[in-house]
Steps between C-alpha positions, in 0.01 A plus 500: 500500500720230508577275829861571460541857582265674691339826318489743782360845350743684730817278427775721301819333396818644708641784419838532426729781624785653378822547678533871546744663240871562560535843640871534542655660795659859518848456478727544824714860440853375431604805680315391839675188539873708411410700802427242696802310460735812553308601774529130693900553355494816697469353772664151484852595304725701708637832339310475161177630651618834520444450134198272450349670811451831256430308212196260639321864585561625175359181287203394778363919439524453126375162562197598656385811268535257188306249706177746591564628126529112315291311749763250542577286781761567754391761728583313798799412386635887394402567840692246678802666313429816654455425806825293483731742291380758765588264817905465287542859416393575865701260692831552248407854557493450903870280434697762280366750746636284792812463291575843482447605863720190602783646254450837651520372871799321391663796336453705799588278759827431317584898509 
């Protein structure tokens, strides 16, 4: 034994640890966000959600059986395009509704 370096029995050099390995993340559905967006359009633009209304249900339902098929990301996000193209079809629904009993009050109150 030298004076230097004490020779503990029990003494181990450290260990060194690896990083964990790269695991890359799922991919967010492409589809998901496209909902999203036309769903938030839907509600935002005047007049063009009568068509992105329609069209953010369409892509957030295919959005979310590719999702629970694929495991990609993006559930969340296919849902907030529901939920929004179903609050623009509703409320252009409730305004061409209103439209049309405002034109047929006017028609008959012109008679």
């Amino acid at each position: 034994m030298s004076a230097e370096q004490p020779q503990d029995p029990q003494y181990r050099p450290p260990q060194y640890q690896h990083p964990p390995e790269y695991q890359p993340q799922p991919n967010t559905s492409g589809k998901a966000v496209a909902s999203m967006v036309t769903g938030i359009i839907s509600l935002v633009v005047p007049f063009v959600g009568i068509i992105t209304g329609p069209l953010a249900v369409v892509l957030a339902a295919r959005a979310r059986s590719e999702i629970r098929q694929s495991g990609e990301k993006g559930d969340g996000l296919a849902i907030t395009g529901l939920v929004t193209g179903i609050i623009g079809c509703v409320g252009y629904g409730i305004f061409v509704l209103l439209l049309i009993i405002g034109a047929i009050a006017g028609a008959t109150a012109a008679a």
